[in-house]
BAZA-914606 format. One record per residue (C-alpha): z, x, y; residue in three letters; residue number from 0. Coordinates in Angstrom, 2 decimals, m for minus. Layout:
BEGIN
[[Z, X, Y], ALA, NUM],
...
This chain:
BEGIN
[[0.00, 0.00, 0.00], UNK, 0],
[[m0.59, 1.28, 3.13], UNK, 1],
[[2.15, 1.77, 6.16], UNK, 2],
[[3.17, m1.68, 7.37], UNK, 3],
[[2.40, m0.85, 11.13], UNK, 4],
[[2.82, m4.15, 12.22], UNK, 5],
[[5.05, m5.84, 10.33], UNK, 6],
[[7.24, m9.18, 10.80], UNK, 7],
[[4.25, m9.30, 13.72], UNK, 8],
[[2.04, m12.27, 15.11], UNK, 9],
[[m1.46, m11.67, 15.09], UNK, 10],
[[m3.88, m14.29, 16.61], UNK, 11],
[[m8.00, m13.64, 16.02], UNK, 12],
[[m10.65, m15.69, 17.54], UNK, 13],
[[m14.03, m15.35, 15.55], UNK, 14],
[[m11.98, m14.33, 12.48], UNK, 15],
[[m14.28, m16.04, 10.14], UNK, 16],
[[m16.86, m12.90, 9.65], UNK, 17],
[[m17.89, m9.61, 11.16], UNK, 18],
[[m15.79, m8.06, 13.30], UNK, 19],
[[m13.08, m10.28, 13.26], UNK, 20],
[[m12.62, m10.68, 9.33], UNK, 21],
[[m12.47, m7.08, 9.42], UNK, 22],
[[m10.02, m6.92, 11.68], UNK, 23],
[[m7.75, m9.76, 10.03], UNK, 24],
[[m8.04, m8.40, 7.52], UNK, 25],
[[m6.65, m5.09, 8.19], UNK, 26],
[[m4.19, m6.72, 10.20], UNK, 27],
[[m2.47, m8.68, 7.42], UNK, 28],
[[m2.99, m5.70, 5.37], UNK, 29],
[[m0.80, m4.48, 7.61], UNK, 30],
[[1.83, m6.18, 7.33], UNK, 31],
[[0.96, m8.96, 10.36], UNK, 32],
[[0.96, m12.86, 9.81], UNK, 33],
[[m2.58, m13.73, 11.17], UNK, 34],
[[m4.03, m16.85, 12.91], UNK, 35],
[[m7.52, m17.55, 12.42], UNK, 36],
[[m9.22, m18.82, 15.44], UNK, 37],
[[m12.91, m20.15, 14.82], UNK, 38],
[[m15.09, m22.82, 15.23], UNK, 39],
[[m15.99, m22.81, 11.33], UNK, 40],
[[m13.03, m23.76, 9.34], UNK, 41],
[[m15.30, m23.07, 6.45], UNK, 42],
[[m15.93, m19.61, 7.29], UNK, 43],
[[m12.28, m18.82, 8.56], UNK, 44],
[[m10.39, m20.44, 5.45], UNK, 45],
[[m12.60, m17.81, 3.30], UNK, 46],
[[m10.92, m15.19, 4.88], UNK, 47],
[[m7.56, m16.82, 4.85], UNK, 48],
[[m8.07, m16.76, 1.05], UNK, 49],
[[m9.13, m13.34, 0.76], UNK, 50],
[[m5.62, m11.89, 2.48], UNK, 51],
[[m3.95, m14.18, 0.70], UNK, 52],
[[m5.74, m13.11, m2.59], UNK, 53],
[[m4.36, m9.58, m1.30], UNK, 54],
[[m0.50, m10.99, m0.83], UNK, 55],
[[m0.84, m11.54, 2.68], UNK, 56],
[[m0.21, m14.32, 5.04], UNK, 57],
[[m2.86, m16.94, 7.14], UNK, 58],
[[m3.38, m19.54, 8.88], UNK, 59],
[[m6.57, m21.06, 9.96], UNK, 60],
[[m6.94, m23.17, 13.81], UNK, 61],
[[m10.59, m24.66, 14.40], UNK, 62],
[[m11.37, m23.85, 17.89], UNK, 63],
[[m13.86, m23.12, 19.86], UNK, 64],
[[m14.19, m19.94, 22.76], UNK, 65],
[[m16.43, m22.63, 24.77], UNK, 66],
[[m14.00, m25.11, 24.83], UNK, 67],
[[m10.81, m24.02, 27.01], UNK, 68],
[[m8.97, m27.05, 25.93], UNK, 69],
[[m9.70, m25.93, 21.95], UNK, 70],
[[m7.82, m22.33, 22.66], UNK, 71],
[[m4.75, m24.14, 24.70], UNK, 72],
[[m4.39, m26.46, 21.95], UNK, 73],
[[m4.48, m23.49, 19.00], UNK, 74],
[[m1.79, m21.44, 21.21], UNK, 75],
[[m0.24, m24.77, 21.84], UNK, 76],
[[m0.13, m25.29, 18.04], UNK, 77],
[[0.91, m21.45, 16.77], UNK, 78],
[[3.84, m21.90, 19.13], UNK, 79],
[[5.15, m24.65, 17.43], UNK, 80],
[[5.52, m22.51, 14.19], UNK, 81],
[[6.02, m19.45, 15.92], UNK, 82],
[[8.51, m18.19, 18.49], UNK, 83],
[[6.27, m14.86, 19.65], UNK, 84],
[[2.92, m13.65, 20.06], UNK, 85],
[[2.13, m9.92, 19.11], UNK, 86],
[[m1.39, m9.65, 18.68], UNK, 87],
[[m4.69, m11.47, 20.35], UNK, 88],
[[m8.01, m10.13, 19.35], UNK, 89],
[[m10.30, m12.03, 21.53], UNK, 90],
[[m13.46, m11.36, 19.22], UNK, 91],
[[m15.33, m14.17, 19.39], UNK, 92],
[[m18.71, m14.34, 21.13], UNK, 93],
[[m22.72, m15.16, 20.99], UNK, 94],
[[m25.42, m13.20, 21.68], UNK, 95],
[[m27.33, m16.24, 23.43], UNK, 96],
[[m30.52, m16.58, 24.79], UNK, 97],
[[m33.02, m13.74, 25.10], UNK, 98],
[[m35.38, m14.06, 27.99], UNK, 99],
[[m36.78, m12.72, 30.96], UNK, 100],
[[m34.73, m13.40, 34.14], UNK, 101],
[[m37.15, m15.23, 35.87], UNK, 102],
[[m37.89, m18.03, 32.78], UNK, 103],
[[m34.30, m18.01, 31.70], UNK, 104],
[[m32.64, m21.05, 31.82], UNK, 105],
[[m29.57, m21.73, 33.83], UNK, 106],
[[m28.27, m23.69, 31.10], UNK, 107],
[[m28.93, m20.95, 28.74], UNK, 108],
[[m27.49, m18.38, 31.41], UNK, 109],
[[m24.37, m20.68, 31.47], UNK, 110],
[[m23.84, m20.95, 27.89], UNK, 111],
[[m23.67, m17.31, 27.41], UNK, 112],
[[m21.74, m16.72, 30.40], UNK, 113],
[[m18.89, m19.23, 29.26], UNK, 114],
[[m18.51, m18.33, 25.76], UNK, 115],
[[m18.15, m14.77, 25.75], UNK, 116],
[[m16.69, m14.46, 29.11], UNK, 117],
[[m15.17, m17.50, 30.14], UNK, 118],
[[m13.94, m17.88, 26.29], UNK, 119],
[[m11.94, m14.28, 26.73], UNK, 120],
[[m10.50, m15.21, 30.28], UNK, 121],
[[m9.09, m18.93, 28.38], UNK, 122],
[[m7.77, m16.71, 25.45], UNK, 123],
[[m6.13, m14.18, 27.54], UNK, 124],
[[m4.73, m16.79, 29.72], UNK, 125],
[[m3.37, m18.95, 27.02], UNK, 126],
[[m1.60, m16.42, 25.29], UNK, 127],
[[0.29, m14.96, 28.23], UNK, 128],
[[3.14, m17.09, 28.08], UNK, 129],
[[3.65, m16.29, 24.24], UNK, 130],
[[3.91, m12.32, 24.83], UNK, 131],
[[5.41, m11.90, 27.73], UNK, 132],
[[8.78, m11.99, 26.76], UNK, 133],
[[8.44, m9.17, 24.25], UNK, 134],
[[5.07, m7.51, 24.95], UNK, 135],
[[2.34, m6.80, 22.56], UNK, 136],
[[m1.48, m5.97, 22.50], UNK, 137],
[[m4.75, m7.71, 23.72], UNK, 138],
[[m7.79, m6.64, 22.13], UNK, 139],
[[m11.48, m7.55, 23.84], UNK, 140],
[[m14.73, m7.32, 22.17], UNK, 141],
[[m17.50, m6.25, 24.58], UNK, 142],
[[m20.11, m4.21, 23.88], UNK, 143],
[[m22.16, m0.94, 24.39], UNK, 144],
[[m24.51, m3.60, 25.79], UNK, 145],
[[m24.10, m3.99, 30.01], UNK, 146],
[[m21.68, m1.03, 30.15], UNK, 147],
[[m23.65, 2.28, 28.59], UNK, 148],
[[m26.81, 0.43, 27.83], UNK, 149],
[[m29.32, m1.80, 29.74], UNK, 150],
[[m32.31, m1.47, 27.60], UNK, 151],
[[m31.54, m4.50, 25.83], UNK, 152],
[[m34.65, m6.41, 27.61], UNK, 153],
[[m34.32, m10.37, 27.89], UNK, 154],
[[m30.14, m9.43, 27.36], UNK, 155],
[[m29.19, m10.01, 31.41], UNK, 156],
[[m26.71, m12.64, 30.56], UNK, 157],
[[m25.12, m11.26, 27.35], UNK, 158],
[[m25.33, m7.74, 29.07], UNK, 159],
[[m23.41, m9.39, 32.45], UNK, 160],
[[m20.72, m11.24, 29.98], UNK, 161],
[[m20.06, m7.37, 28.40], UNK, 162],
[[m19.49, m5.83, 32.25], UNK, 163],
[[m17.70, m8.64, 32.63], UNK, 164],
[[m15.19, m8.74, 29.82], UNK, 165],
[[m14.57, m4.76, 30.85], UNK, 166],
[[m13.72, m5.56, 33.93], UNK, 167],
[[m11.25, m8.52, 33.85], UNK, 168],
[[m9.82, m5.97, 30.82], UNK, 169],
[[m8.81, m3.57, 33.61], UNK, 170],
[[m7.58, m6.56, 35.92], UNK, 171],
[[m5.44, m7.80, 33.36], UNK, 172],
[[m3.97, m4.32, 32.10], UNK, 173],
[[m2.53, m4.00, 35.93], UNK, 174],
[[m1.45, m7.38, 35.92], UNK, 175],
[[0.10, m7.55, 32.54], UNK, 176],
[[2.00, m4.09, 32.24], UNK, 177],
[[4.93, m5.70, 33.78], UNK, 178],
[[5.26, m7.64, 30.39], UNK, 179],
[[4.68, m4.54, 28.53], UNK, 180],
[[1.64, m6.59, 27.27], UNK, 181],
[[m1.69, m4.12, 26.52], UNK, 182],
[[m4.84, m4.58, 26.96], UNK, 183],
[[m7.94, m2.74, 26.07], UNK, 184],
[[m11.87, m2.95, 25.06], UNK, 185],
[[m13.39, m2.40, 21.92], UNK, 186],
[[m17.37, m1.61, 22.94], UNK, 187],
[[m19.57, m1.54, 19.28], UNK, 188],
[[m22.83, m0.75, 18.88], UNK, 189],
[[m25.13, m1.78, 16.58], UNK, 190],
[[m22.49, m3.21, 13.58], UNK, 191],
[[m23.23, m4.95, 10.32], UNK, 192],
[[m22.34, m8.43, 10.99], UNK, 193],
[[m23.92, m12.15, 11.40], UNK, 194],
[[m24.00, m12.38, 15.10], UNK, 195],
[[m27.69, m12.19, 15.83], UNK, 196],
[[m27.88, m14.93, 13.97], UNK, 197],
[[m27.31, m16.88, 17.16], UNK, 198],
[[m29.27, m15.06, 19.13], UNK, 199],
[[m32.35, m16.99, 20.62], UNK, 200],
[[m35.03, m14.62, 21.88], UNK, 201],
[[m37.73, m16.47, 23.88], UNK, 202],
[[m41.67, m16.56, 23.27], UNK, 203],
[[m42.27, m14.91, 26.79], UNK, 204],
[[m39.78, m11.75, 26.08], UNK, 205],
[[m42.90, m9.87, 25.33], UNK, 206],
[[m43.81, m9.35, 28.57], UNK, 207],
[[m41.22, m7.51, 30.43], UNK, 208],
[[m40.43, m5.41, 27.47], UNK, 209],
[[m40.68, m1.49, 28.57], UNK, 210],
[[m41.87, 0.65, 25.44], UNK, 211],
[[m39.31, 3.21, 24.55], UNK, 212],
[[m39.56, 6.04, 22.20], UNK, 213],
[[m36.33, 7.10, 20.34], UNK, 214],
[[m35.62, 9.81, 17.99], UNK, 215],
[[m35.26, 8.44, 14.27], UNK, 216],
[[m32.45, 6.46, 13.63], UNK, 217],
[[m30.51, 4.04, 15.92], UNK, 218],
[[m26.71, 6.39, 15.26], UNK, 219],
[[m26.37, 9.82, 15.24], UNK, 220],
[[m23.62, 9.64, 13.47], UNK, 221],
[[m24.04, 6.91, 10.67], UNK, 222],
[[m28.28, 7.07, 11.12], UNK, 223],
[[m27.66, 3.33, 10.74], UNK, 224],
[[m25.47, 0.49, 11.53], UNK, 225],
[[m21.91, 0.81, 11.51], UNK, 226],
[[m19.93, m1.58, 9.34], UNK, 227],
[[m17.30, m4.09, 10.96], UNK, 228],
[[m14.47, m2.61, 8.55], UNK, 229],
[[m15.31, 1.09, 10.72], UNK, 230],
[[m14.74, m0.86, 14.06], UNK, 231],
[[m11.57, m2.84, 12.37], UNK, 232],
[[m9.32, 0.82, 12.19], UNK, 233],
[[m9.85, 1.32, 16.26], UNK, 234],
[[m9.17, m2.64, 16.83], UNK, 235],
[[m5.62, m2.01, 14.19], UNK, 236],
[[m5.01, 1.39, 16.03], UNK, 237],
[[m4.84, m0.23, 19.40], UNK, 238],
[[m2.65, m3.06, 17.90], UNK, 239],
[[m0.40, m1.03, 16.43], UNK, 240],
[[2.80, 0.87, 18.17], UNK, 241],
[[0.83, 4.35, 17.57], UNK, 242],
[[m1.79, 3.47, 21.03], UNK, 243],
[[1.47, 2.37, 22.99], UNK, 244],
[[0.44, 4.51, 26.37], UNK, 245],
[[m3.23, 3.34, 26.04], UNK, 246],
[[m4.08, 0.08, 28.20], UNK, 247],
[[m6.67, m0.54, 30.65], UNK, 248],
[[m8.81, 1.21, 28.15], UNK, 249],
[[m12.91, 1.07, 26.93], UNK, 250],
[[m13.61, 2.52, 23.32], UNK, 251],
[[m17.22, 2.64, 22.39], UNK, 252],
[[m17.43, 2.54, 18.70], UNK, 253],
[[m21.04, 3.09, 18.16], UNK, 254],
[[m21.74, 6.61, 16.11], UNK, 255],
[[m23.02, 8.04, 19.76], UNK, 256],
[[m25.62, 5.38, 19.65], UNK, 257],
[[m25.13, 4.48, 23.29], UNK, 258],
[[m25.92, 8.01, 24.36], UNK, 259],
[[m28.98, 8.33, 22.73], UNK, 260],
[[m30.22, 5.27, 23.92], UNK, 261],
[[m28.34, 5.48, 27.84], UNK, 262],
């Protein structure tokens, strides 16, 4: 077994249903944490509930959904009727979205990207405040390489903008929160193994703002490939755990040195 480094703890995930975020739950029930599965499939997120407690651990799944403030005040609402503490929010969850030029994008589409993955961390953040601040604990942010090393994702301006974003209001809220002894930091992956382009919705026009560019082989110098969400899971458990207890206000790009080949 490995050391319980956060044991007795609460650990809340939104998007723990695959990629990033099983990973992550995983490791954090591993781990020794009691974990709270936010998602909008209950299908998806009661797999993984199964699988750590298959391995002796300890789950509970919410449906909720990152796009839906009232769905993440209600799941906090909920844990802290069975709990008396929050220790641990991964705010994972997220879309790529739409995939178009600037000038044919939707604002609808625009909108929709904007307030899942950026909104949907500001609600998360905000509605688990007043279950940490009493005895501290870590916030977690998925952004990406994308909008913060990279900007040659062509037809990505709003996912790209939500990324900056998310970095941003993670610095805000380190200041803010410190005072609570409450963390907060920014996991930015590159390209990882998981299902999220599979909401990704390029449009029929991208074509034609695309500017060819020639890389060496291979998309990671380190890995020559994809990484795999379990790789990205050990930084997300390291800056959980008590052992990144000076690091907040933080950015780690988890991406092989992908993002400097291709900055």
């Amino acid at each position: 077994m490995p050391e319980q480094r956060l044991e007795g703890q609460i650990a809340v995930v939104t998007g723990g249903g695959s990629g990033i975020g099983k990973a992550s739950a995983l490791a954090f029930a591993e781990h020794g944490a009691k974990v709270y599965l936010l998602d909008f499939s209950a299908e998806h997120a009661n797999e993984t509930k199964n699988q750590i407690e298959q391995k002796g651990g300890t789950a509970a799944v919410i449906e909720s959904d990152i796009s839906k403030p009232e769905t993440l005040e209600q799941a906090f609402r909920q844990i802290a009727e069975q709990e008396d503490r929050v220790d641990v929010v991964f705010a994972n969850a997220g879309i790529n979205g739409t995939m178009a030029p600037i000038e044919t994008m939707e604002i609808d589409e625009w909108d929709r990207t904007i307030n899942t993955d950026l909104r949907g961390t500001f609600a998360t953040v905000k509605y688990a405040i007043p279950h940490m601040k009493k005895q501290g604990g870590s916030i977690i942010i998925t952004s990406s390489i994308n909008g913060n090393r990279v900007f040659s994702g062509f037809g990505f301006s709003a996912y790209s903008s939500s990324k900056a974003g998310q970095v941003a209001f993670m610095k805000m809220a380190a200041l803010e929160l410190a005072q609570y002894k409450i963390r907060v930091n920014a996991i930015c992956p590159g390209a990882i193994k998981t299902h999220i382009n599979e909401r990704t919705y390029p449009s029929d026009d991208l074509k034609e703002i695309v500017i060819p560019v020639e890389y060496p082989e291979g998309s990671q110098p380190l890995e020559n490939g994809p990484g795999s969400p379990e790789q990205v899971a050990q930084v997300v458990l390291f800056l959980a755990s008590g052992e990144s207890s000076h690091v907040t206000g933080t950015e780690i790009y988890v991406d092989g040195a992908e993002s400097l080949l291709r900055g």
